[in-house]
VEXDREN-2710 file (C-alpha; in Angstrom, 1 decimal):
% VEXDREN-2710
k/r/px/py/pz
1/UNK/201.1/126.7/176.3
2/UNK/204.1/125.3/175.1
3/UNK/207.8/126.8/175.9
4/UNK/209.4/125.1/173.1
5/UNK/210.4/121.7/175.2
6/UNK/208.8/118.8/175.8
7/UNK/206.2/119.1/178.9
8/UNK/205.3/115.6/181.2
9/UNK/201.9/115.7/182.1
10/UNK/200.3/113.5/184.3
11/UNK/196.7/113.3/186.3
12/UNK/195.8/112.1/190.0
13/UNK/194.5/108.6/189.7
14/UNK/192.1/106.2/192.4
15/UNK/194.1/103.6/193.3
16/UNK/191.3/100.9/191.4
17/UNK/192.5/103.0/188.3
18/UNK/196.1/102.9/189.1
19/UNK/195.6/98.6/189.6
20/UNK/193.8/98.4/186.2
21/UNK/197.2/99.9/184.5
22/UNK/199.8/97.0/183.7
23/UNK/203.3/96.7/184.9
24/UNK/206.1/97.2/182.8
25/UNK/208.9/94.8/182.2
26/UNK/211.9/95.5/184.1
27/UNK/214.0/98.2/181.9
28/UNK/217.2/96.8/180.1
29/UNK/220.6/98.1/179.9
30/UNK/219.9/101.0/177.0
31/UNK/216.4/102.4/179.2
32/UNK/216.9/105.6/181.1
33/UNK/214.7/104.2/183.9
34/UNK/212.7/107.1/185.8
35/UNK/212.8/107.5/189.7
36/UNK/209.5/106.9/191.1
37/UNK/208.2/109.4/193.2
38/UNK/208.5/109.0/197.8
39/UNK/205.4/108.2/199.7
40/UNK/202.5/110.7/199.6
41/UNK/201.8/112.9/202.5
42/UNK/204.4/115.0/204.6
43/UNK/207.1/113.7/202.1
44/UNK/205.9/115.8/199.3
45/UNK/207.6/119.2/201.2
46/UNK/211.0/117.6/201.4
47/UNK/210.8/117.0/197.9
48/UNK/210.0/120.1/197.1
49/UNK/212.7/121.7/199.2
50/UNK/215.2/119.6/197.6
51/UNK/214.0/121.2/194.0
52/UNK/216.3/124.0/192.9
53/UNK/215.0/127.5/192.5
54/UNK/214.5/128.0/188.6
55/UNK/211.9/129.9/186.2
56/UNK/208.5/128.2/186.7
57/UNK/205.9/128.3/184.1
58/UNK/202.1/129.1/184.6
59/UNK/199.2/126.9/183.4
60/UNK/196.2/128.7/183.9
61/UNK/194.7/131.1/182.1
62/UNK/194.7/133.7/185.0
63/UNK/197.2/134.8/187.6
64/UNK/196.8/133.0/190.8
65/UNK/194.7/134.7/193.6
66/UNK/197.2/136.5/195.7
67/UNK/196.0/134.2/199.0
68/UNK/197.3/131.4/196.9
69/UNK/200.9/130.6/196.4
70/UNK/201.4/129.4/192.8
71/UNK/202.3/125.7/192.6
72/UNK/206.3/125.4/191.2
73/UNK/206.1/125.0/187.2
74/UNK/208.4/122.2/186.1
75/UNK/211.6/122.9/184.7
76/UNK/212.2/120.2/181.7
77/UNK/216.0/121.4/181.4
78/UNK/216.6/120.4/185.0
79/UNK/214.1/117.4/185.2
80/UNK/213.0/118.0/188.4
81/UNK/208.7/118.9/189.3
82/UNK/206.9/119.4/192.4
83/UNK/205.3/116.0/193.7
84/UNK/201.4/116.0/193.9
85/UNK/200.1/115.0/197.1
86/UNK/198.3/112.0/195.8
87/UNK/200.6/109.3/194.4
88/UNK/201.1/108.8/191.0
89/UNK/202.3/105.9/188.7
90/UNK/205.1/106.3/187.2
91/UNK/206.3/107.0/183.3
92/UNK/208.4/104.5/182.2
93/UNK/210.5/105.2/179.0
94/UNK/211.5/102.0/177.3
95/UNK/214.2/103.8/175.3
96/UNK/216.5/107.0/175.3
97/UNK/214.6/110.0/175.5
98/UNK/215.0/112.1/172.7
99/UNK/214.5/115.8/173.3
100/UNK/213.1/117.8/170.6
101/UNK/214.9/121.0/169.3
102/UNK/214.8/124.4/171.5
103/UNK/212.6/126.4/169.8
104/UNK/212.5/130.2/171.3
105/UNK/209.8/130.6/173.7
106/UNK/208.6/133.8/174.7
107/UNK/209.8/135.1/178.1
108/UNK/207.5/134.2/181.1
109/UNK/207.6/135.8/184.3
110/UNK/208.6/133.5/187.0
111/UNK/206.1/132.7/190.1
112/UNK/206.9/131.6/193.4
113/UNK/206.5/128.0/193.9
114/UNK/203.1/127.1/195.4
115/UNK/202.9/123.7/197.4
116/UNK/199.2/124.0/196.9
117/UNK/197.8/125.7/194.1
118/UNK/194.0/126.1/194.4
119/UNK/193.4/127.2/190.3
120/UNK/193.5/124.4/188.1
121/UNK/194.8/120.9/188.0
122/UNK/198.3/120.4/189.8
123/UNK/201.2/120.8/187.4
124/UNK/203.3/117.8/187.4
125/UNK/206.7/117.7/186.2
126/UNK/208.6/114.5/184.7
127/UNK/211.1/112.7/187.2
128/UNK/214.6/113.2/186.9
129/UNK/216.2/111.2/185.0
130/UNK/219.6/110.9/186.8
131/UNK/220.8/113.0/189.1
132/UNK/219.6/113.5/193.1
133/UNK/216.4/115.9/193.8
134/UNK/217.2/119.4/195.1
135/UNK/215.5/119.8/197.8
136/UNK/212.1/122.3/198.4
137/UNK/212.3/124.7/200.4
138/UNK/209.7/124.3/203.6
139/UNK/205.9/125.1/203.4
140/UNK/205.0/128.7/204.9
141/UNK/202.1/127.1/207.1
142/UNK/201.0/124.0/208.5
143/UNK/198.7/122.2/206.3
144/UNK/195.1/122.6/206.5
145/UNK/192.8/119.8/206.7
146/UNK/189.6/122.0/205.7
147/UNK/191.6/124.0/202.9
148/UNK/190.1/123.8/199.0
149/UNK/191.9/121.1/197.7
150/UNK/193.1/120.8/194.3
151/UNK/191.6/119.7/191.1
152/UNK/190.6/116.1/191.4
153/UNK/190.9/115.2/195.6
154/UNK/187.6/115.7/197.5
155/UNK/188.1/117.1/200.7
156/UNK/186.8/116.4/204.3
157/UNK/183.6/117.7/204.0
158/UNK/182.9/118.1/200.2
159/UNK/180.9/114.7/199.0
160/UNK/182.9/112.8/196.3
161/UNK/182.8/113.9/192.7
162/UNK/181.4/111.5/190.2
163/UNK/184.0/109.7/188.9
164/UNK/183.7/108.4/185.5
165/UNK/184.3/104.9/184.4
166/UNK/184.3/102.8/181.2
167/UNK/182.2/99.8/180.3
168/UNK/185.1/98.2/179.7
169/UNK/188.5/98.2/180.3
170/UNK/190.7/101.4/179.2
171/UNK/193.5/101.6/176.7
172/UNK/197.0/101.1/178.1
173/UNK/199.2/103.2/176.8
174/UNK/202.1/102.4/175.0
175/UNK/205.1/102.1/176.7
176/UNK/207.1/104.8/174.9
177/UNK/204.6/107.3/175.8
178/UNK/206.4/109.8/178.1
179/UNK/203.7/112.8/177.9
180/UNK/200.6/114.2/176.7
181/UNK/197.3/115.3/178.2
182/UNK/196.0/111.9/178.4
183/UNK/199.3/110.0/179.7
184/UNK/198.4/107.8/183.3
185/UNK/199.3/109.1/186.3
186/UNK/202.0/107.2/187.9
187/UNK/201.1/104.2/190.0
188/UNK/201.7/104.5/194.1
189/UNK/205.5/103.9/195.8
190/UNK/205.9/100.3/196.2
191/UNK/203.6/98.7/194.0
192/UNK/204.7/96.2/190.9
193/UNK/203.5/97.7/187.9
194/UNK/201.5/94.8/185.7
195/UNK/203.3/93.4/182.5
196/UNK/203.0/95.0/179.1
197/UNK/201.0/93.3/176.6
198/UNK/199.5/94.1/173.3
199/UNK/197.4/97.4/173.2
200/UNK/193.5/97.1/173.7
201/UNK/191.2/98.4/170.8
202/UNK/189.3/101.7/171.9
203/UNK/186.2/100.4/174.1
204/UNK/183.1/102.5/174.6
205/UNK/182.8/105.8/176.0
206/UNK/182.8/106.1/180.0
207/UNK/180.0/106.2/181.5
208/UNK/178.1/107.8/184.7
209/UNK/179.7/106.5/187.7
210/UNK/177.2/104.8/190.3
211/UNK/178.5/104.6/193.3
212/UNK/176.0/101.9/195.1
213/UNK/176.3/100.4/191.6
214/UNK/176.9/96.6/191.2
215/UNK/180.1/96.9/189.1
216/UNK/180.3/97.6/185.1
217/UNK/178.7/94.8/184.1
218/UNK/175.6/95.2/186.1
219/UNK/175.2/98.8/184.6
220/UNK/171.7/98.4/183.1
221/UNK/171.3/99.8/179.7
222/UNK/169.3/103.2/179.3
223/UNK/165.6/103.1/179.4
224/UNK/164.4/103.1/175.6
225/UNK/162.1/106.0/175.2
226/UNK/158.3/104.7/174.6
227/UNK/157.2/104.9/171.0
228/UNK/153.9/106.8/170.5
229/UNK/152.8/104.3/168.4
230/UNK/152.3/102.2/171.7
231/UNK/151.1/104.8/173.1
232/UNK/148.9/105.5/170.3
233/UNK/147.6/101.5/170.2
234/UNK/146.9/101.9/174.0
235/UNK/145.0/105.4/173.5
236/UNK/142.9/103.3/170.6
237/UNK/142.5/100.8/172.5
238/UNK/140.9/102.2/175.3
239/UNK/138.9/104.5/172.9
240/UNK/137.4/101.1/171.6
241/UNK/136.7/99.6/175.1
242/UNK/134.7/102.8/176.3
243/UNK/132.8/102.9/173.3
244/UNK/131.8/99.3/173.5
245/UNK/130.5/99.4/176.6
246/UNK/129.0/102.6/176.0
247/UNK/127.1/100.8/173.3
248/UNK/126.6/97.7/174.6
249/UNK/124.9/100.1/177.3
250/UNK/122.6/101.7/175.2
251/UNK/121.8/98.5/172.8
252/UNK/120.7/96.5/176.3
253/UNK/118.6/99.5/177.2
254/UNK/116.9/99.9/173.6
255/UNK/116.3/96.2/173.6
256/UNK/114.3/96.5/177.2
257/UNK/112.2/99.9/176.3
258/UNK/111.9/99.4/172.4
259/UNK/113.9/102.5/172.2
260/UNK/114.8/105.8/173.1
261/UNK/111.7/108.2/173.3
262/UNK/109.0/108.2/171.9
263/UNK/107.7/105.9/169.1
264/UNK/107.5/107.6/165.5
265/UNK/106.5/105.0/162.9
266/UNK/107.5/105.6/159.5
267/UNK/104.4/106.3/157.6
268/UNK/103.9/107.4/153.5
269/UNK/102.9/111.2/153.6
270/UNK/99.4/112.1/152.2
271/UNK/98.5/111.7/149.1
272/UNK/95.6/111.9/146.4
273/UNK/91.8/110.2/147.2
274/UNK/91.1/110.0/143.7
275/UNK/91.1/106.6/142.2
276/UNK/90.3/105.4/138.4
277/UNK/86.7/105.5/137.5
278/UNK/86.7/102.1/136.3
279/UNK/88.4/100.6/139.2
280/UNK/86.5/98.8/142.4
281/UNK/87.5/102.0/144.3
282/UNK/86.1/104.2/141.6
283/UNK/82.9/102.2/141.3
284/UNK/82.0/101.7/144.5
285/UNK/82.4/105.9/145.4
286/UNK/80.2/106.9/142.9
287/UNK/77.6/103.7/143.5
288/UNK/77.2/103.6/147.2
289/UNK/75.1/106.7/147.5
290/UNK/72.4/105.0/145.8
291/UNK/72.0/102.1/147.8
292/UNK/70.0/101.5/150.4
293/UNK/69.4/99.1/153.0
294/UNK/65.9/97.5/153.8
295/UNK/64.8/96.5/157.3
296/UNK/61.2/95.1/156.9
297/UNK/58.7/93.4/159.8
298/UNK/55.5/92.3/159.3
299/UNK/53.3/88.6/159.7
300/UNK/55.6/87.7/163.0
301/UNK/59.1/87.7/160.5
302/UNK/61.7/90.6/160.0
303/UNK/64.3/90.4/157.3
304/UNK/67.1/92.4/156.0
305/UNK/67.7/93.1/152.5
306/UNK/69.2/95.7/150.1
307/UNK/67.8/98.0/147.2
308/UNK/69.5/100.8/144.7
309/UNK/67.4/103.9/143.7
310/UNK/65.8/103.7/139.9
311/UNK/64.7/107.2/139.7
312/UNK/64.3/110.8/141.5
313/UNK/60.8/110.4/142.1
314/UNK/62.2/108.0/145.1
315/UNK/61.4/104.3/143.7
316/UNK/63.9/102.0/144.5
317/UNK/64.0/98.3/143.4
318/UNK/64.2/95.3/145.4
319/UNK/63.4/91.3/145.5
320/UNK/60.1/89.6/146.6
321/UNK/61.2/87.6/148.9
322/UNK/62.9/90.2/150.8
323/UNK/59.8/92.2/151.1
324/UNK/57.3/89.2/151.1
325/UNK/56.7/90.1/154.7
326/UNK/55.3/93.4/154.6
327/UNK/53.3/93.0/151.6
328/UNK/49.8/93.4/153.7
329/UNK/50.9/95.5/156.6
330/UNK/54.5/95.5/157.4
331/UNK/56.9/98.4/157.6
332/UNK/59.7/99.4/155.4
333/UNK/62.6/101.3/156.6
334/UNK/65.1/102.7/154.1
335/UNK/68.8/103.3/154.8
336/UNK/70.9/105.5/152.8
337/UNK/74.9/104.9/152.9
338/UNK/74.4/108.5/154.5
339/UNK/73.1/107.0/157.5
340/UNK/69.9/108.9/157.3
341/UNK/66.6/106.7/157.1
342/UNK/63.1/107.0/155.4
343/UNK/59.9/104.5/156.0
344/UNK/58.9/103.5/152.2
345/UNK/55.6/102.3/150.9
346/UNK/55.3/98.9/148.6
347/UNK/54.3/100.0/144.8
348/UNK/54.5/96.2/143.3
349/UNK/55.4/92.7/143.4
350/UNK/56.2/89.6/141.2
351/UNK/56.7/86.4/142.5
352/UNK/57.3/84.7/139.1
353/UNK/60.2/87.1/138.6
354/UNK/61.3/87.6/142.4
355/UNK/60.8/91.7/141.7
356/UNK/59.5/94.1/143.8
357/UNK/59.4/98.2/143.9
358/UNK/58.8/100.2/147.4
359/UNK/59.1/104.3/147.3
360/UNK/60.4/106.6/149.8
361/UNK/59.2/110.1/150.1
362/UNK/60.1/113.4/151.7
363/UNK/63.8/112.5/150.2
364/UNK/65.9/115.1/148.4
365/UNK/69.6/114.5/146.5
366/UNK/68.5/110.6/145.2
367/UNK/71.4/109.5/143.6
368/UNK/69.9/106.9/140.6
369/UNK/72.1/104.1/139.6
370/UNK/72.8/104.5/135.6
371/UNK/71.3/101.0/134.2
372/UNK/73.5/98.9/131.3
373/UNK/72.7/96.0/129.2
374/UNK/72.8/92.6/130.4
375/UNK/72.4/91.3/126.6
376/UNK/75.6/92.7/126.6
377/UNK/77.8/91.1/129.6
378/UNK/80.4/88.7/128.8
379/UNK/81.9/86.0/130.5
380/UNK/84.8/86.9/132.1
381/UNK/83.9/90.5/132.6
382/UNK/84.5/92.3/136.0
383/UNK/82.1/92.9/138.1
384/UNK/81.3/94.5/141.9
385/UNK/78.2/93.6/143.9
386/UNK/76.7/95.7/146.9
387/UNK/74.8/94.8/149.7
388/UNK/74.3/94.3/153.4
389/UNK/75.5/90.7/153.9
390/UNK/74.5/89.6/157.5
391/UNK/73.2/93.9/158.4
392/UNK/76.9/94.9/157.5
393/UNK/75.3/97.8/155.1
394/UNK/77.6/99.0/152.6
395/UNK/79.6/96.4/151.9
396/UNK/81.6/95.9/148.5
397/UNK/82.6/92.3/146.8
398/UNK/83.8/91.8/143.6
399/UNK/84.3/89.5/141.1
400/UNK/84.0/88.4/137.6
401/UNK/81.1/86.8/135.3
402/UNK/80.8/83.0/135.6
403/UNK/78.2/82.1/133.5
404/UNK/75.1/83.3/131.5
405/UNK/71.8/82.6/130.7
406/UNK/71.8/80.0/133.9
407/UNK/67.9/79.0/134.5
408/UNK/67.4/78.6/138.1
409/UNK/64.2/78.7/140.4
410/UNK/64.2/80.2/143.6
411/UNK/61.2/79.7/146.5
412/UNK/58.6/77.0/146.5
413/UNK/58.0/76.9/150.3
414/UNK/54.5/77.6/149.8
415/UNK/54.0/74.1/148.0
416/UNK/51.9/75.0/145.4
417/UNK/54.4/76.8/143.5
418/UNK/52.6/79.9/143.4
419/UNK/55.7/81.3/144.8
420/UNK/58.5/79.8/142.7
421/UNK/60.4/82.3/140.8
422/UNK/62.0/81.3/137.5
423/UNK/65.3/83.2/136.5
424/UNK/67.3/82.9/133.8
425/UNK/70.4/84.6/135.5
426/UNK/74.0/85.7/135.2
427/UNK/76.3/83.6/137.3
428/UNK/79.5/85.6/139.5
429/UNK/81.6/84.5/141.4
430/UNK/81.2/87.6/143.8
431/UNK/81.1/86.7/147.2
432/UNK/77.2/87.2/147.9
433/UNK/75.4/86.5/151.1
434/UNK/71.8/86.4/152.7
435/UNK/71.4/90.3/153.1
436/UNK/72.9/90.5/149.4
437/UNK/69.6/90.0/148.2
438/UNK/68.0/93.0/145.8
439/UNK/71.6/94.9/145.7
440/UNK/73.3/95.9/142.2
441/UNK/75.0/93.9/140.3
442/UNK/77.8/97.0/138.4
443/UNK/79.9/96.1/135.6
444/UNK/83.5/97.9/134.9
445/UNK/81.6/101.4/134.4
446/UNK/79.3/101.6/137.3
447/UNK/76.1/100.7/135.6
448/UNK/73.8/98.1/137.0
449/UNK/74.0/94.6/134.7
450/UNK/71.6/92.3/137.5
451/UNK/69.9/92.3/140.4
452/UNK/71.0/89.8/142.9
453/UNK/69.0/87.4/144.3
454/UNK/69.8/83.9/144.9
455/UNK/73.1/81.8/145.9
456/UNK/73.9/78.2/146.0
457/UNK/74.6/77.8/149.5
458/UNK/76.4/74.9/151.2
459/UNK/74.6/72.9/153.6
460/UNK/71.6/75.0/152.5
461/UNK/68.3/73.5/151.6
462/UNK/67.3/76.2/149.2
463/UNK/69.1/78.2/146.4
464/UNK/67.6/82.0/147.6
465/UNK/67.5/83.8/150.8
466/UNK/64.5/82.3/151.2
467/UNK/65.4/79.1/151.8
468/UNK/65.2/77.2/155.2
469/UNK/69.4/77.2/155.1
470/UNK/71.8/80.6/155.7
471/UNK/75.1/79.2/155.0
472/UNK/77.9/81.2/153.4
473/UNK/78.5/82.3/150.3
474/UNK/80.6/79.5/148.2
475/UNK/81.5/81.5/144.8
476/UNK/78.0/80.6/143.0
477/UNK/76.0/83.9/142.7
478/UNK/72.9/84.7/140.8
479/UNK/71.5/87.6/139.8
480/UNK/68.5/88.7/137.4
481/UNK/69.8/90.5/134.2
482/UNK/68.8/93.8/134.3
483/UNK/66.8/93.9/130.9
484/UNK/64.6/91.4/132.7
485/UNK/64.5/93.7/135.9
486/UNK/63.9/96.7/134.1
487/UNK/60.8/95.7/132.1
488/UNK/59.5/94.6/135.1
489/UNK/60.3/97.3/137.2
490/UNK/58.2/99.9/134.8
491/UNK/55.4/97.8/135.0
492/UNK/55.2/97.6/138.5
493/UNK/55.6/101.4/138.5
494/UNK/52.8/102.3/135.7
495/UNK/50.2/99.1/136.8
496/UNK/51.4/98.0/140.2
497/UNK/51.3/94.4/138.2
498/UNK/53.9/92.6/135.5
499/UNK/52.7/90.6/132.9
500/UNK/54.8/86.9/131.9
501/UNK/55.5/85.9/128.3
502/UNK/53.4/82.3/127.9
503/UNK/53.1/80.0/124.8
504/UNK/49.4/78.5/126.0
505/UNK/50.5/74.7/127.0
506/UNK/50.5/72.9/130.4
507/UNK/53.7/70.8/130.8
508/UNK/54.5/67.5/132.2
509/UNK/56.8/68.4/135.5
510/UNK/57.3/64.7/136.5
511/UNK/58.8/63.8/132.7
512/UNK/62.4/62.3/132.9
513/UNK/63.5/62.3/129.7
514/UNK/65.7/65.1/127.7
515/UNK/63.6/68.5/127.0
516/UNK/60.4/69.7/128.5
517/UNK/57.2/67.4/127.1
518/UNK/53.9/68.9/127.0
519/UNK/51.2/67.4/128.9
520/UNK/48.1/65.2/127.6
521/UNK/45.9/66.9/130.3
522/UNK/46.1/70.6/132.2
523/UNK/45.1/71.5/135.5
524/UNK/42.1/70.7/136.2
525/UNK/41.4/68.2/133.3
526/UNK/41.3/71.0/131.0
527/UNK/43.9/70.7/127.5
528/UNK/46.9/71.0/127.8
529/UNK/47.0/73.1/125.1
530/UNK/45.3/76.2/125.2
531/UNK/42.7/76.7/122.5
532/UNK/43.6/79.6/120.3
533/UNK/46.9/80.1/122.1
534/UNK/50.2/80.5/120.8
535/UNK/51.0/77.3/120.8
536/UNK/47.7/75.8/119.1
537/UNK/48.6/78.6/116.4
538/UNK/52.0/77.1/115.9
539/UNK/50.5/73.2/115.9
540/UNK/51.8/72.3/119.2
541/UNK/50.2/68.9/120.3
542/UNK/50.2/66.9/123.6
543/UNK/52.8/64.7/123.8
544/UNK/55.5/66.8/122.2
545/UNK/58.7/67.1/124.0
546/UNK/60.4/70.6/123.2
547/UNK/64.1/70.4/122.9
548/UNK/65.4/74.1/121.9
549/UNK/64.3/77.3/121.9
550/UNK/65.9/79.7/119.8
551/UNK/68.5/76.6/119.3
552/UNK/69.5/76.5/122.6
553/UNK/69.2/73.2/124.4
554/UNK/66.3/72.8/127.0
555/UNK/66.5/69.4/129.3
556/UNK/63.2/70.1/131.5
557/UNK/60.2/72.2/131.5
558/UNK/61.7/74.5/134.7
559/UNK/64.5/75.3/131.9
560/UNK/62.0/76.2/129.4
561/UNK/59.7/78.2/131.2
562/UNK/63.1/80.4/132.4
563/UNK/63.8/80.6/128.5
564/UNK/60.6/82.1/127.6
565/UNK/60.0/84.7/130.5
566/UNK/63.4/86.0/129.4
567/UNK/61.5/87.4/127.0
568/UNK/59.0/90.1/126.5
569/UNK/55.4/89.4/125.7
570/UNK/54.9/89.7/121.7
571/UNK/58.6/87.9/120.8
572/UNK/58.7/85.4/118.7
573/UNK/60.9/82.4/119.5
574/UNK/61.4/79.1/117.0
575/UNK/60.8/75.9/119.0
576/UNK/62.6/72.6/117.9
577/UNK/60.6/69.5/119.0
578/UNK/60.2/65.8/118.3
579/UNK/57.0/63.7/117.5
580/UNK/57.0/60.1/117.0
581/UNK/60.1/60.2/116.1
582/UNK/60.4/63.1/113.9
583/UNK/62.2/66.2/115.1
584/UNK/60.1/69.4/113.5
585/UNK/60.3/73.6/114.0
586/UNK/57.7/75.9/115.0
587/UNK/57.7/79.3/115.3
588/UNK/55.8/80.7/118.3
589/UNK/54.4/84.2/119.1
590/UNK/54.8/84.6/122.7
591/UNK/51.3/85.7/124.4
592/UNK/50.8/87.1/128.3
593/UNK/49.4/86.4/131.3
594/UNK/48.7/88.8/134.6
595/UNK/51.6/87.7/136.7
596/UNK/50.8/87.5/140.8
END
């Protein structure tokens, strides 16, 4: 509170402090130098003895306790305080003090002077500035060494307070300053005050005092908080390193077992089984059923060969050769694509046309093969052959047509050519094999086109089944057209014998030339030209050679005996020949002959 004069404060300072504060110069002439206070301890009662008795001013907010005496308030008008215990550095005016104006201050009951006050800080009054001390008057006990003691002393047994101090040094004050709450205490009796020099800029704020500490400039700065960025980077990081392993893990162990579990392939759900009719797929369903294998015995041989089903009466049709052993009293066993079997029964053979028709009986559901025409058939044109290559029954090949109208011969191991067959066949590329033999030949629609029959085997010394040579098949197929086959076939049905197309002449097999030259003698010595034959009707004469047949080229008599059992008895065909030197045309009616 403030009385209206000017009040000298000061506050207990450690003597490192109190060294830290400069001395002042020594005062001049015009200074009103301040008396510094006696030595601390048992002093401090004198000087307050010597102090006169005056009005005394309270500086706490509440009354002292009543086991307290108060501490003596100072008196500015007779510039005389109570002395603190601790020693304090003097104020040191460096001119005239000038006291401000009374102002009126409202009046304050007096307490007694209290050497030790024990609420709030000691109240410290400026030093006289002229003048000798009164003197106090004499403590009412004997000082205790375990009393409270005042603000800012630790005692005996109370640890020491933190102490605050600055990072740097502290602001002097100027030397005029005489009072205010932050003025320095006085420094202890007997020590030279440093000099003045310039005033210090504010330094930082103080900081918490260490007392094991190393000194200010060893205070360490304050730990920096951790970001949580760093500690999110180290929570990802870690998050990454136990999912590696982790995976690593399982990728070794999925590596060694092929996986965890079981097995489940992938695999396209079901779908339709119908396929186009005129596709292999197609074909083949709705042909298989009426095909048949052939296992036939008989004469100390066996063979294996394949049929397809001509009617419902149970004739199926087949090649010679493949049932040449059982044509006195061999067996025939029939095998449907069902798997079930039948024994059949031999109706007819030809071994000028390799044909042959055996019947099963007993056998209900047939399924017929529809029959095309082979007049028809192009080159080029798709086409699916079935069989039982090597005893592998149902087995489907296909391929296109290769040729047409290709006269080969098939047989001859006999040697007297009673069993050569003379075909005038398409060619297919269709893989065909020895078992092939007697299967249909189906164009795009399913309907039989040929019979097949012979291949061109490599290695082989023969060009049918029959030969002494079962190599593979090498793309060259032959089958008999189906007009051919189907004529045939109805003979051997109705008469158990087929009849062959003939023009009446021998020919000359050994002739080397170009086209097919008729003999000067027949078997036997007979003519070579029949007598009333066709041929004698058309003026055939030995000696001609016959170079075309309906203007198709022939280049040997094998070629032209192919080109006229492609026919049917009764046709009528226009041969081109040459005689002495002359090329001519005759037409021929074809005549027939009981085939074997």
């Amino acid at each position: 509170m403030s009385d209206g004069k000017p009040n000298w404060w000061s506050r207990p300072s450690t003597p490192p402090e109190a060294a830290r504060i400069p001395t002042p110069p020594p005062a001049e002439e015009d200074d009103f130098p301040l008396q510094a206070p006696g030595p601390a301890g048992p002093a401090a009662p004198e000087r307050a003895a010597e102090a006169p008795a005056g009005p005394r001013v309270d500086m706490t907010k509440q009354p002292a306790p009543a086991s307290e005496a108060a501490r003596p308030a100072a008196d500015p008008a007779a510039g005389a305080a109570a002395a603190p215990e601790t020693a304090t550095t003097p104020l040191q005016a460096t001119g005239p003090v000038q006291a401000p104006e009374p102002v009126a201050a409202p009046p304050v009951e007096a307490a007694p002077p209290a050497p030790h006050s024990e609420v709030g800080p000691p109240v410290e009054a400026a030093p006289p500035v002229a003048g000798p001390a009164p003197a106090a008057p004499p403590p009412l006990h004997a000082p205790d060494e375990y009393r409270t003691p005042p603000y800012g002393e630790p005692g005996p047994w109370a640890p020491a307070p933190p102490v605050q101090r600055p990072g740097a040094p502290s602001p002097v004050p100027p030397p005029h300053a005489v009072a205010g709450p932050h003025a320095a205490a006085p420094a202890p009796q007997g020590t030279v005050p440093p000099p003045q020099g310039p005033v210090p800029p504010p330094q930082a704020a103080w900081g918490q005092y260490d007392p094991w500490g190393a000194g200010a400039g060893a205070v360490p700065p304050p730990a920096r908080k951790k970001s949580r960025r760093g500690l999110a980077l180290v929570g990802a990081l870690a998050f990454a390193l136990v999912t590696g392993v982790i995976g690593g893990g399982v990728g070794a162990y999925v590596e060694r077992n092929g996986g965890i579990g079981s097995v489940q392939l992938p695999q396209a759900g079901a779908g339709t089984s119908d396929r186009a009719p005129d596709s292999v797929a197609g074909i083949a369903a709705r042909a298989l059923p009426g095909v048949v294998t052939l296992h036939v015995s008989g004469g100390g041989s066996a063979g294996t060969g394949t049929g397809f089903v001509l009617d419902n009466r149970g004739h199926i049709l087949t090649n010679n050769h493949v049932v040449d052993a059982a044509a006195t009293s061999g067996d025939i066993t029939v095998t449907f694509s069902s798997g079930e079997t039948a024994s059949a029964k031999l109706i007819g053979k030809d071994t000028g046309y390799d044909l042959a028709v055996v019947r099963v009986t007993g056998v209900s559901g047939l399924q017929p093969l529809p029959l095309g025409n082979s007049d028809d058939v192009r080159v080029g044109d798709p086409v699916v052959a079935i069989g039982a290559p090597f005893d592998l029954s149902n087995t489907v090949t296909s391929g296109i047509i290769s040729a047409k109208e290709r006269p080969i011969t098939a047989g001859g191991e006999k040697g007297d050519g009673s069993d050569i067959s003379y075909v005038d066949a398409l060619q297919t590329d269709a893989p065909i094999n020895p078992g092939n033999s007697g299967g249909p030949l189906l164009d795009g629609k399913g309907r039989v086109i040929g019979i097949n029959s012979a291949i061109r085997a490599a290695g082989g010394s023969g060009e049918g089944d029959g030969g002494t040579g079962q190599a593979g098949s090498i793309g060259l197929g032959f089958a008999i057209p189906v007009n051919q086959g189907k004529r045939v076939a109805e003979e051997l049905i109705n008469t158990g014998k087929a009849t062959h197309p003939v023009i009446g002449v021998s020919l000359d097999m050994q002739f080397n030339g170009d086209g097919a030259r008729v003999g000067d003698k027949g078997k036997d010595g007979t003519a070579s030209v029949t007598p009333g034959g066709p041929a004698a009707k058309a003026g055939l004469r030995p000696g001609d050679v016959i170079t075309k047949v309906d203007g198709q080229r022939v280049h040997n008599g094998e070629e032209l005996i192919v080109k006229i059992r492609a026919h049917r008895p009764g046709d009528k065909l226009a041969l081109t020949l040459t005689r002495d030197g002359r090329e001519l045309t005759r037409t021929v009616t074809l005549g027939s002959a009981q085939g074997t």
